[in-house]
N, C-alpha and C positions, 0 to 999 in steps of 0.2 A: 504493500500500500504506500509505505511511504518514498519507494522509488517511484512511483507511478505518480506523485504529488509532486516530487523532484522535476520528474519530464515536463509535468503542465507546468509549473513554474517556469522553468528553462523558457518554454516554447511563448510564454507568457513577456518576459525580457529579450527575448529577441522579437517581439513585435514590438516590444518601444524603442528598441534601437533604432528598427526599421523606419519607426514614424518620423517623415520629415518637417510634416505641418503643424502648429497648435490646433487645428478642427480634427486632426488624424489620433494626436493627443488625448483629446478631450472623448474624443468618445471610446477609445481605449480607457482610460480613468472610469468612464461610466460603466462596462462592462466588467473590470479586473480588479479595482480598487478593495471592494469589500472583500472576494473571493481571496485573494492577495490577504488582507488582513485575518481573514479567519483561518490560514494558515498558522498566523504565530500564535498558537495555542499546541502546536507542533511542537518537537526540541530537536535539534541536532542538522546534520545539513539543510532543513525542510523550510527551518523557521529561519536558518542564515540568507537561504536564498531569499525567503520575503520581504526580511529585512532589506537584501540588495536592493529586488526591485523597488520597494519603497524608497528607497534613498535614491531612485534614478527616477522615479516620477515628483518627488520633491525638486528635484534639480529643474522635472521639466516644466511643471505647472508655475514657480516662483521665478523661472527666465523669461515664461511666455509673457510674449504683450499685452493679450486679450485676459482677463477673467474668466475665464471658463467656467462653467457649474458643477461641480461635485454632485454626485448620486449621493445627498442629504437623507433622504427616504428609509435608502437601503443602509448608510450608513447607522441611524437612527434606531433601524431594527436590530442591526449590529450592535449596538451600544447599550440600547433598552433590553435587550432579550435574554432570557436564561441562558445559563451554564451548567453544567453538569459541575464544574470543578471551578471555582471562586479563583483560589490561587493561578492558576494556568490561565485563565480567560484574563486576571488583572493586568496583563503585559498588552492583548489586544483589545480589552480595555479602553487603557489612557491612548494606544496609536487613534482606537474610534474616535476619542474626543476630539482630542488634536484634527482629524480632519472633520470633525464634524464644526469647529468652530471654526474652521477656514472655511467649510463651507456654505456657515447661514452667512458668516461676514460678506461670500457674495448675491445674495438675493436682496430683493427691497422689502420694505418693511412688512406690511403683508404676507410673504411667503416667509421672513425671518417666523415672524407670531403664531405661522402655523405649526411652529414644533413648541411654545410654549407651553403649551397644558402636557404632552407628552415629557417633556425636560421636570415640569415642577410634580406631576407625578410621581417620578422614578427619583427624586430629589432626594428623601429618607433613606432609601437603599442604597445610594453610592456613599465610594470611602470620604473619609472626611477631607481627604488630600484632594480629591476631584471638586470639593464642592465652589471652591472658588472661581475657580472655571464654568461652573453649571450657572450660577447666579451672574457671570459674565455674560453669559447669553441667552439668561432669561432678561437681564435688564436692558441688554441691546437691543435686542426688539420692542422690548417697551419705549425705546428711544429712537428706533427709526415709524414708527405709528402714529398716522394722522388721527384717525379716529376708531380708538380701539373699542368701542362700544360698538360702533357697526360692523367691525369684524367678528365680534363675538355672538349678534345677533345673525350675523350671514352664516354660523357656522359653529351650531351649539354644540357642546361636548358633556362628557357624562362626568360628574361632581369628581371634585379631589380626592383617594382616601383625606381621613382627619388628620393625621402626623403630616401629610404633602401640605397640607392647608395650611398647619398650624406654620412649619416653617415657612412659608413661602409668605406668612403673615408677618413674622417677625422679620425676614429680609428687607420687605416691604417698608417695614418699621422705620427698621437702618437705612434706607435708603431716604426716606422722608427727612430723616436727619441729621443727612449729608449734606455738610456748607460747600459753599460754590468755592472758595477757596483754602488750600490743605495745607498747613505750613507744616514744615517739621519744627522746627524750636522758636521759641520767643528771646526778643532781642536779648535776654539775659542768659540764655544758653538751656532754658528748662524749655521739655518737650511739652508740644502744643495740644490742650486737652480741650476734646469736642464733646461738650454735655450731650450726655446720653449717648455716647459711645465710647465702646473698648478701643484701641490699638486694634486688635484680633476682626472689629467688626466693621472699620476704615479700609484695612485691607481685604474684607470678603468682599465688600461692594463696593470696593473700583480695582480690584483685581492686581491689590499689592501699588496702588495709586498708578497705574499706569492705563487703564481706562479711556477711551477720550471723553467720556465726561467731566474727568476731571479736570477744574481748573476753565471749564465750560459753560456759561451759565443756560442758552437756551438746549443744548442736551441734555442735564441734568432735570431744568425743567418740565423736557418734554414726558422724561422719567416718570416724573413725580407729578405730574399730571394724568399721564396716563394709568400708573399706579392708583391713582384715587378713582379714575373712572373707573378701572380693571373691579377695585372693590365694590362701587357702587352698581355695578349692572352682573357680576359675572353670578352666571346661576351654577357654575361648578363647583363653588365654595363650601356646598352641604349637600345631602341626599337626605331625603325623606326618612333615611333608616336613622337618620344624626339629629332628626329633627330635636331630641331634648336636648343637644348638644351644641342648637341657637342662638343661645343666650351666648357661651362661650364666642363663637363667630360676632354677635351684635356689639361684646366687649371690643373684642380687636379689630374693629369697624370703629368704633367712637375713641379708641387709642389712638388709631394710625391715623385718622380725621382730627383729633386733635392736637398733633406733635404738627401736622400740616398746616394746621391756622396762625401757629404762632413760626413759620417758617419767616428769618430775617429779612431775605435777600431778596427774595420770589414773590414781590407780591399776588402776582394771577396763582399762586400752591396756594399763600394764605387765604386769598378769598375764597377758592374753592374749599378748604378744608373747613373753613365758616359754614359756607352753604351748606356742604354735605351732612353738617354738624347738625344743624335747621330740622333737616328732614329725617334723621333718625327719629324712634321712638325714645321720650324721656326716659334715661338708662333708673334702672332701680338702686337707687345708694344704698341702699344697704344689702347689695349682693356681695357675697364675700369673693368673690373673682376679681370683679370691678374694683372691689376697694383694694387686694392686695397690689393688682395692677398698677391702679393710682400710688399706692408708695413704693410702688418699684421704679415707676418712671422717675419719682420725687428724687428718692435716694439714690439710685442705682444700686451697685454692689454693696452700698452699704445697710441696705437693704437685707439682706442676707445673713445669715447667724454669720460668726466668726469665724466658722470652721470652714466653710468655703470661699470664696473669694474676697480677703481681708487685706490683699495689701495693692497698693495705688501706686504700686511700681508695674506691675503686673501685666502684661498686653492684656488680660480679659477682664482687667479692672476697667468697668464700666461708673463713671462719674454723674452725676447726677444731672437732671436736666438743666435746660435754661431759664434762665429766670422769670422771662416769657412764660414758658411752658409751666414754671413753679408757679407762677401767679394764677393760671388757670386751675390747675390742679388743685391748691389750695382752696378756690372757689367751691370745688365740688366736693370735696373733702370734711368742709367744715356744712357740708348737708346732709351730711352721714354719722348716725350713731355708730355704726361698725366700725370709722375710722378713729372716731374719739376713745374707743375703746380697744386699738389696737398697739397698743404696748410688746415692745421698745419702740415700737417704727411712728407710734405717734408721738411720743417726745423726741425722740428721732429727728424729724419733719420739722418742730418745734424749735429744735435747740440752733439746726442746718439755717431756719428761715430768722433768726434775732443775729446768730453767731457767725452764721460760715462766713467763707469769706469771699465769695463772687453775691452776697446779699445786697439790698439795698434800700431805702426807706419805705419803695412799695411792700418791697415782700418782707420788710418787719413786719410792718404795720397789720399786714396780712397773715402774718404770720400768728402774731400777737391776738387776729380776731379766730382764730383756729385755737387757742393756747385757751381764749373764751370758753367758745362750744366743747372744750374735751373737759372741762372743771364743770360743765354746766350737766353736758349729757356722761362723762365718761363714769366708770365704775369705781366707785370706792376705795374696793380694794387693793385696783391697779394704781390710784393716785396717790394712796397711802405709801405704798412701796417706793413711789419717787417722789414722796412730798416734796423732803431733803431737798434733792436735784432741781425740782421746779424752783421752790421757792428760794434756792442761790439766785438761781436765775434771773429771778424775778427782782431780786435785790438789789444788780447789777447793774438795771435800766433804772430805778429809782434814786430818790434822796436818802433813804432811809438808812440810820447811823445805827447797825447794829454791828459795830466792831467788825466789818468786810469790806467788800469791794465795793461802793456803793457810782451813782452816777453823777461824771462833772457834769456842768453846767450846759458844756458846750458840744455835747457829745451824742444825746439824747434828745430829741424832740418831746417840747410838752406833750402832746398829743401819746406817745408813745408812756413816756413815763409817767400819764395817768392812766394811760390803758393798764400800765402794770400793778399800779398800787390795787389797781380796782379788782388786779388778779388776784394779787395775797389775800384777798380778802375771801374770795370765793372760792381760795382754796382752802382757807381755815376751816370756811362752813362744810366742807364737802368731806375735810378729815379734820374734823376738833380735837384730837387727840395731839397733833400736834402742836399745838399753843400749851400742853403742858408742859412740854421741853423748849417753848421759845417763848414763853411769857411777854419777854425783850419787844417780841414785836408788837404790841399793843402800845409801848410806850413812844417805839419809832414811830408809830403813825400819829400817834397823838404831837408827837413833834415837828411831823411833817404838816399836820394840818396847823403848826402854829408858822411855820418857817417856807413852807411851797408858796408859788405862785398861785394869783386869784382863780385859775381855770385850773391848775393842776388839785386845788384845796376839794373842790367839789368832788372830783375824785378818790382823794382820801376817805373822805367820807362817806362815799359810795364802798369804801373797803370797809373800814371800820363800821357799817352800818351788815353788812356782809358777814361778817364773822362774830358780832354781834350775840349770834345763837350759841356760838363754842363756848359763852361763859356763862351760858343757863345754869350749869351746875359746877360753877367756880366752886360753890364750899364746900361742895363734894370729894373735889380732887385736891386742893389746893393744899398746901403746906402751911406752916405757920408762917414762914419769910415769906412766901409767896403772898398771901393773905395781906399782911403789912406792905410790903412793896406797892400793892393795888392800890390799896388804901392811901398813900401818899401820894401815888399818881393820879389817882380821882381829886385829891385835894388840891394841887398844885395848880390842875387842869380847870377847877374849876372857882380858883380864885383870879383865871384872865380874861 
């Protein structure tokens, strides 16, 4: 057998010798190319020779003038199709990619898009080494497409499995946002970090930055437009058998729709990502999918327990989004009881939106109205455990002189550090138990509401009218010096 493979081979390379035209070429290619590859699943003289001839039609198709068309089809089937043996087929394999990505590169857009649903199909099943390449020529066709919704109604296909969907949702994601310009280092020598993207997911979707979208802006666009139409019309997304599995798809619809509205650069992505936004049905906040999604976007990897991706040196550390996108997030966030009661990730969100350091007075401020709704709606329990932590926090933005880090003058917006005060207060009410180990604080505020400004004072006293309840049963708990100390400070207070 395998000399009788030898002879077609042979008799296979001495017809491209012979060819003296690129048309004589080209249809030689169409006939021998894939036959020719599925030979290297062979070993020993059988799969040398294929190799040869491969390496004398590379020479002849990349000298030729013309573009010629690759048997895309046949290769396709080649690439997509069982194997009996995983290992032996991986070698013809990567040659199928390889020309199969030369070969959508020469069709237009239209014939590229016809092998999209077949590529993001078979997408979970390839190695993880091929997939950057796969998502190269899923996104290429999404970038040569005038109007991928009339291609998709000329020419309906049967739903994604769920795992093809789900990744092809998340590429999408990354792709969404992708900035039109990719630096490697900022003028001080530290590398360039893109909210909401790893290293690892910069080079999946531009193909190790070499791309031509990248550095592009109406190819990138046409991307990221098409992508949002791709999501809004394609009916391949789910099958009737997934239908409880809707909701799941409706999340990563109003994900990938909203990392789009707050896109910088682009504005026809952002208003489309608005629009698209419009016409969803109101998402349910208090779906625990939705909500963990919203603080993965928030946080990124730091999202994640410790034990997996914790360090921010890491190409698959994923950093949090943008500030843009935090301000929207935040919106939705603080409409959610499941989010005010998701501990660590809601003080998390909390500490990221007063403290980090790409924040800014919006997403304090913002920040600070979510810091509200989790003392308001959040659980007991979970706030007890981080009273502590909050209420540093809380200390930090205020005037309030209880031997710490408190706030200069110049540092703080009123606005802000009466949002704070008004937070200690409701968070005393929420765990009273702590004012029996900070006492202290009843006397800060009473000194703040003698020593803050006329707008910040109201405040105060919105705190202290707030915690208020935690000394219903002062004589209960209270000590003897405890007891005294009150007592003096009610006297003091109430001799001004």
């Amino acid at each position: 057998m395998a000399a009788r493979d030898l002879e077609l081979l042979e008799t296979v390379e001495l017809k491209f010798a012979l060819a003296d035209t690129d048309e004589q070429v080209a249809r030689l290619v169409a006939l021998f190319l894939v036959p020719v590859l599925g030979k290297l699943n062979d070993v020993g003289p059988v799969r040398d020779k294929a190799i040869a001839i491969l390496s004398h039609i590379n020479k002849r198709i990349k000298g030729s003038r013309t573009s010629h068309p690759l048997p895309v089809s046949a290769l396709l089937d080649l690439y997509l199709g069982p194997t009996a043996d995983p290992r032996r087929h991986a070698f013809t394999s990567n040659f199928a990619l390889m020309y199969l990505q030369m070969g959508l590169a020469r069709l237009n857009g239209p014939a590229q898009f016809a092998s999209f649903h077949r590529l993001a199909a078979a997408f979970p099943e390839k190695p993880i080494a091929q997939r950057q390449t796969l998502v190269t020529l899923l996104l290429s066709a999404l970038a040569e497409v005038a109007d991928v919704a009339k291609l998709m109604a000329e020419k309906p296909v049967s739903p994604l499995p769920r795992a093809a969907r789900e990744l092809l949702c998340q590429v999408l994601y990354m792709v969404i946002l992708l900035p039109v310009e990719l630096g490697t280092l900022k003028p001080d020598g530290s590398a360039v970090v893109y909210p909401g993207l790893s290293a690892q997911d910069v080079d999946l979707v531009t193909n190790g930055r070499r791309a031509h979208w990248v550095g592009a802006p109406s190819s990138l666009q046409s991307i990221k437009i098409n992508a949002l139409r791709f999501l809004e019309h394609s009916p391949c997304l789910i099958s009737e058998e997934d239908a409880p599995d809707s909701d799941t798809l409706a999340t990563e619809r109003f994900i990938i729709y909203l990392a789009a509205s707050c896109d910088p650069s682009l504005p026809p992505v952002a208003s489309l990502g608005e629009d698209l936004m419009k016409r969803l049905k109101t998402p349910d906040w208090e779906d625990d999918q939705l909500v963990r999604k919203l603080l993965s976007v928030y946080l990124g990897s730091k999202a994640i327990p410790a034990t997996a991706v914790d360090a921010s040196e890491s190409s698959a550390f994923v950093p949090g989004a943008s500030v843009a996108l935090r301000l929207k997030v935040l919106n939705y966030l603080s409409r959610s009881v499941r989010a005010a009661r998701s501990f660590p990730q809601t003080l998390q969100v909390i500490t990221e939106s007063l403290y980090g350091p790409a924040s800014n007075p919006r997403l304090r401020q913002r920040g600070m109205a979510f810091m509200h709704w989790s003392l308001r709606m959040g659980d007991s329990a979970q706030l007890a455990a981080a009273a502590p932590e909050i209420l540093a926090g809380m200390v930090k933005l205020t005037r309030l002189n209880m031997g710490g880090e408190s706030a200069d003058d110049d540092t703080v917006p009123e606005t802000l550090r009466g949002m704070a005060y008004t937070a200690v207060g409701h968070l005393v009410r929420k765990v009273p138990v702590l004012l029996r180990s900070r006492l202290d604080l009843v006397a800060a505020l009473l000194e703040a509401l003698r020593t803050e400004s006329a707008a910040a004072k109201i405040s105060v006293q919105e705190g202290l009218l707030a915690l208020a309840p935690a000394l219903a049963d002062f004589g209960a708990w209270a000590t003897t010096e405890q007891a005294a100390d009150m007592e003096q400070l009610i006297d003091e207070h109430a001799r001004e």
